[in-house]
ZADREN-624484 format. One line per 3 residues: their letters; for each residue x, y, z of N, C-alpha, C, O. Coordinates in steps of 0.05 Angstrom, whole numbers, plus 5000, padded with zeros to 4 digits. Atoms other than C-alpha are relative to their C-alpha. Layout:
# residues N
A	X/Y/Z/X/Y/Z/X/Y/Z/X/Y/Z ~ ...
//
This chain:
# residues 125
XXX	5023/5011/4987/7530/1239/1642/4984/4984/4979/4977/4991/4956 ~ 5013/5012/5026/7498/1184/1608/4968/5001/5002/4955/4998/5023 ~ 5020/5000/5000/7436/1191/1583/4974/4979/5004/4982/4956/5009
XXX	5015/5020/4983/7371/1152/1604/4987/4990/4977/4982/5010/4962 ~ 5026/5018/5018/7326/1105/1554/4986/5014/5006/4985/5025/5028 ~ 5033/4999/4993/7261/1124/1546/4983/4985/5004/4978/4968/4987
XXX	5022/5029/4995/7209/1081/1575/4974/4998/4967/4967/5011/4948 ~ 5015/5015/5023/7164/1042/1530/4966/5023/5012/4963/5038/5031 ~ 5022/4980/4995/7094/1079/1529/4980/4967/4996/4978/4950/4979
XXX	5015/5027/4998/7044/1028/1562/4979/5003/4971/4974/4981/4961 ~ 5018/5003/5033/6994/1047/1489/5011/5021/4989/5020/5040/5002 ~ 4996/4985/5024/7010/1081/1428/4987/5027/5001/4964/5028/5010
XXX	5014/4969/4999/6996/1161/1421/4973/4996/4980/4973/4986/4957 ~ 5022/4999/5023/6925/1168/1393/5007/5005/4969/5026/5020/4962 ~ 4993/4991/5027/6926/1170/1320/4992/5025/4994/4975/5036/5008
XXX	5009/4975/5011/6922/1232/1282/4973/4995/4980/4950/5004/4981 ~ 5018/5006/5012/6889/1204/1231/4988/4967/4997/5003/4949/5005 ~ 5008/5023/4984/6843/1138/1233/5014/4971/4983/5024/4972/4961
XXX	4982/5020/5018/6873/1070/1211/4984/4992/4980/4959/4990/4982 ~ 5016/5005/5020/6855/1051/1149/4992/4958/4997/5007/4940/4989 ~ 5000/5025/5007/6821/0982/1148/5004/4977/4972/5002/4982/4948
XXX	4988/5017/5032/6840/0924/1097/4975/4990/4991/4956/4993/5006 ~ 5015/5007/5018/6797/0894/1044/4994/4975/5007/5009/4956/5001 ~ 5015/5019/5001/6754/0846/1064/4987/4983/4975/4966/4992/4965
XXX	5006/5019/5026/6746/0787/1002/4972/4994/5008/4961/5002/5029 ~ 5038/5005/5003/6665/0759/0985/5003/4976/5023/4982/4970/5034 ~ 5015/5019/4979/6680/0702/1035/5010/5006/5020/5019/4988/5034
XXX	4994/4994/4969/6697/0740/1093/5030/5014/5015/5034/5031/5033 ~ 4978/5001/4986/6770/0733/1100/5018/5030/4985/5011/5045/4966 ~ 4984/4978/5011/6829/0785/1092/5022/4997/4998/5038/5015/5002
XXX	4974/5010/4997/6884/0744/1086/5007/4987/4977/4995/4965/4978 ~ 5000/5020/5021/6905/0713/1018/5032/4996/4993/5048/5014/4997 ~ 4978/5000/5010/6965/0683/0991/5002/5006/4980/4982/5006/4965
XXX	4996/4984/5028/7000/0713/0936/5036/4988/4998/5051/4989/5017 ~ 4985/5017/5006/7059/0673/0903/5014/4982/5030/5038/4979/5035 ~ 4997/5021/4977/7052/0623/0972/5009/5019/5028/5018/5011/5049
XXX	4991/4978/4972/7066/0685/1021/4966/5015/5006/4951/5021/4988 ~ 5015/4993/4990/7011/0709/1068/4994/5036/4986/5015/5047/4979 ~ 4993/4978/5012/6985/0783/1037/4969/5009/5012/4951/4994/5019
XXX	5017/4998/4983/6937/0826/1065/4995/5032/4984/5010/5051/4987 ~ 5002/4970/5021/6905/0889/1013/4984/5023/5021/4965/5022/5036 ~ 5015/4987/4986/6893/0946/1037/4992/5029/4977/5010/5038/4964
XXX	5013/4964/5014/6850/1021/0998/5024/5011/4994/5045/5012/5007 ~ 4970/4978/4997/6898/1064/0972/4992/5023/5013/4969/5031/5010 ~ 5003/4967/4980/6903/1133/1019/5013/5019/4984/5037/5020/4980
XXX	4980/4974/5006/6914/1198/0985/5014/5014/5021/5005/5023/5042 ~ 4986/4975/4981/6965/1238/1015/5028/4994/4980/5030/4984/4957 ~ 4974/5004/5011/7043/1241/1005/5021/4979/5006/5024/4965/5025
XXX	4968/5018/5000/7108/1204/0993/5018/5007/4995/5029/5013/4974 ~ 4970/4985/4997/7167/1225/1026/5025/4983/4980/5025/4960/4973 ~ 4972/5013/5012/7238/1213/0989/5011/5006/5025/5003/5018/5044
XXX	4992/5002/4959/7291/1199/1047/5013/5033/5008/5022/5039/5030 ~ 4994/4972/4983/7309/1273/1056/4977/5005/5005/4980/5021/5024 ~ 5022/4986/4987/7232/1290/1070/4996/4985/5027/4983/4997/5045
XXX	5001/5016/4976/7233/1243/1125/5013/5011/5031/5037/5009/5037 ~ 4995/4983/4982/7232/1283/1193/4999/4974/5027/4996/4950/5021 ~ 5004/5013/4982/7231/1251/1262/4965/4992/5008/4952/4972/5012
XXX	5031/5010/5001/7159/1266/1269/4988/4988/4977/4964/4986/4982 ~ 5011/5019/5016/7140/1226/1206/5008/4976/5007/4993/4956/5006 ~ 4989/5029/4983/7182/1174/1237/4983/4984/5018/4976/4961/5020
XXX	5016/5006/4974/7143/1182/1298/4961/4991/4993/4947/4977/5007 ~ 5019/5011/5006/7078/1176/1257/5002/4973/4986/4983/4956/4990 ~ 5008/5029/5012/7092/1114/1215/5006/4988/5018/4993/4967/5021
XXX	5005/5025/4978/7117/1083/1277/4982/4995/5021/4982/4975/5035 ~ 5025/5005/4989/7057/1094/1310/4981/4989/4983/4967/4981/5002 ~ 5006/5000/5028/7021/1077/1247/5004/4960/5012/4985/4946/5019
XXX	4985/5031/4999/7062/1000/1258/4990/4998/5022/4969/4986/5021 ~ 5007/5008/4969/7053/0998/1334/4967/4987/4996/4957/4964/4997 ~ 5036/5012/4995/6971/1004/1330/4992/4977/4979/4975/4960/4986
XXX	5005/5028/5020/6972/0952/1262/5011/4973/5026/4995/4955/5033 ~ 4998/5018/4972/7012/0908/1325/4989/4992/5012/4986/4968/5017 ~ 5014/5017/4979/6974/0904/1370/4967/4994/4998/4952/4982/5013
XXX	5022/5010/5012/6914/0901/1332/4991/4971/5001/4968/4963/5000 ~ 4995/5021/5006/6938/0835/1330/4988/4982/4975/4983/4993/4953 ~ 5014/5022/5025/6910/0773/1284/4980/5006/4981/4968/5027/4985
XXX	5024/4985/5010/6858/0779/1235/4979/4980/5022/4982/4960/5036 ~ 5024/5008/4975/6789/0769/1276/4993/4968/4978/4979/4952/4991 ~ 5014/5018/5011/6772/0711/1222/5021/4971/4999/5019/4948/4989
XXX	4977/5034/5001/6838/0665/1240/5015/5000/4980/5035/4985/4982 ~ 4994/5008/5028/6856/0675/1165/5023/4996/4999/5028/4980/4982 ~ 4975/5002/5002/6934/0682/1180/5002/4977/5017/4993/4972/5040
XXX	4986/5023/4988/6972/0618/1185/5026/5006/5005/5037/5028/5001 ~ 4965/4992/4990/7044/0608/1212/5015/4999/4979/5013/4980/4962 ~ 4981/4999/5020/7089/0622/1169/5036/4998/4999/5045/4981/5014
XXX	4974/5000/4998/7166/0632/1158/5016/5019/5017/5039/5025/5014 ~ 4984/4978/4988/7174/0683/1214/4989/4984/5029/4975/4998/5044 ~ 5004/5011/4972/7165/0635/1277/5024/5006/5013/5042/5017/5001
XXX	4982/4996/4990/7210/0638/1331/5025/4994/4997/5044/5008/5006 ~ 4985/5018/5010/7252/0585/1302/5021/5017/4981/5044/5025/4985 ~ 4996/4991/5039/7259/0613/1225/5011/5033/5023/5034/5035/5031
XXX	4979/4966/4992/7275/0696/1261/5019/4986/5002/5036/4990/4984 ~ 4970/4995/4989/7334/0661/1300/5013/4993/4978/5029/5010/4972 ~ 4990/5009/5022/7357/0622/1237/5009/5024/4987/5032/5032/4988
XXX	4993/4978/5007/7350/0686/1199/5018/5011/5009/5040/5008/4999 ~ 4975/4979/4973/7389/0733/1256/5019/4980/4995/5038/4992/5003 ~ 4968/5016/4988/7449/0674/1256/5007/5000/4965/5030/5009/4962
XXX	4997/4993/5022/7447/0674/1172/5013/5032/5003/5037/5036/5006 ~ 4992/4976/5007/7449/0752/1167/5028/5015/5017/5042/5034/5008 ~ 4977/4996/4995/7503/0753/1221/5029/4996/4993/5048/5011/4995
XXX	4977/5003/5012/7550/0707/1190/5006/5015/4970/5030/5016/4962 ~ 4994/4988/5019/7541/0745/1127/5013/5032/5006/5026/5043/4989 ~ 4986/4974/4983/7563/0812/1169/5029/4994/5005/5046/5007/4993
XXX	4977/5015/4995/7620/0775/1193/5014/5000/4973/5034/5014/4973 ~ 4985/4994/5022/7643/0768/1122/5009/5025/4991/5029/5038/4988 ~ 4999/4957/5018/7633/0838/1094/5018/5011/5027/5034/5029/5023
XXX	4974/4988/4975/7674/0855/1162/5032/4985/4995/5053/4992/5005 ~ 4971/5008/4984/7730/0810/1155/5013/5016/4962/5037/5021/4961 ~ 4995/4998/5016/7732/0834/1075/5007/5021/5000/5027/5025/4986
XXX	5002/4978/5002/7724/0904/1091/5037/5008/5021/5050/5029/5024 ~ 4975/4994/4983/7788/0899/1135/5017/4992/4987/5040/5001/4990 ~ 4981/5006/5016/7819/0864/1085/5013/5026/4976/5034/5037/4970
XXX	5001/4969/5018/7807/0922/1034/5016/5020/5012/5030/5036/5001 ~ 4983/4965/4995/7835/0973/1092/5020/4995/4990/5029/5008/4972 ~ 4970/4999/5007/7904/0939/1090/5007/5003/4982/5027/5017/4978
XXX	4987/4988/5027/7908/0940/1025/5001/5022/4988/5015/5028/4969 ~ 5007/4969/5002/7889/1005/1023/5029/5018/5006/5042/5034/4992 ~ 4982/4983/4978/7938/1030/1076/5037/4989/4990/5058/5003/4990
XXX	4977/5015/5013/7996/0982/1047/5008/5021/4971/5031/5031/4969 ~ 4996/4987/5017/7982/1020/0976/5008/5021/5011/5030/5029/5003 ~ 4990/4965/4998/7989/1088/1004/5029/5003/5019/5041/5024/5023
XXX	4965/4995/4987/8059/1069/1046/5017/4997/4967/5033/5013/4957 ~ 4980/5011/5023/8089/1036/0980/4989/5031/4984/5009/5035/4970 ~ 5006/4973/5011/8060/1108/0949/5014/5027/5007/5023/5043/4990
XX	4984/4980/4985/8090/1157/0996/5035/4991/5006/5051/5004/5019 ~ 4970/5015/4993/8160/1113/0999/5010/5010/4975/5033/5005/4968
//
């Protein structure tokens, strides 16, 4: 029996804890470039930092709630972010780059089996 998707949740689960807002600069804005890329500072938060075995589903489930509410937060309120290299355009470009590079490492990685599987007949012969 196959199992069902889970529907999308029309808003994000309340936070646990509250979002931490970013650093507002002396003239207002919260958006600055930093070697020509948009960058956006935010307080440091004490707490902890998992290595990837402390990483549970529910920490999952909090930083991706965590991302969701920064989402739909949307824009900053002062305009400060311009368009940048992640338009609709530049993602597909990206996605058709990173595929053909998949495509390689696949056709190499099949190349490697045979040779693989070739060594171990001429091995056992």
């Amino acid at each position: 029996m196959r199992e069902r998707e889970p529907r999308p949740r029309a808003r994000p689960p309340k936070p646990e804890r509250p979002p931490v807002p970013p650093v507002v600069a002396r003239d207002g804005t919260m958006v600055r470039l930093v070697a020509g890329k948009p960058a956006v500072l935010f307080p440091w938060v004490d707490g902890d930092m998992l290595c990837l075995r402390g990483v549970t589903p529910a920490a999952g489930r909090e930083v991706g709630g965590a991302l969701a509410r920064m989402h739909l937060a949307g824009p900053p309120p002062d305009g400060s972010l311009v368009a940048g290299r992640f338009g609709p355009a530049e993602l597909v470009a990206r996605c058709d780059r990173v595929a053909d590079v998949v495509a390689l490492l696949s056709e190499q990685d099949a190349r490697e089996d045979v040779l693989a599987g070739a060594q171990n007949d001429a091995s056992e012969a």
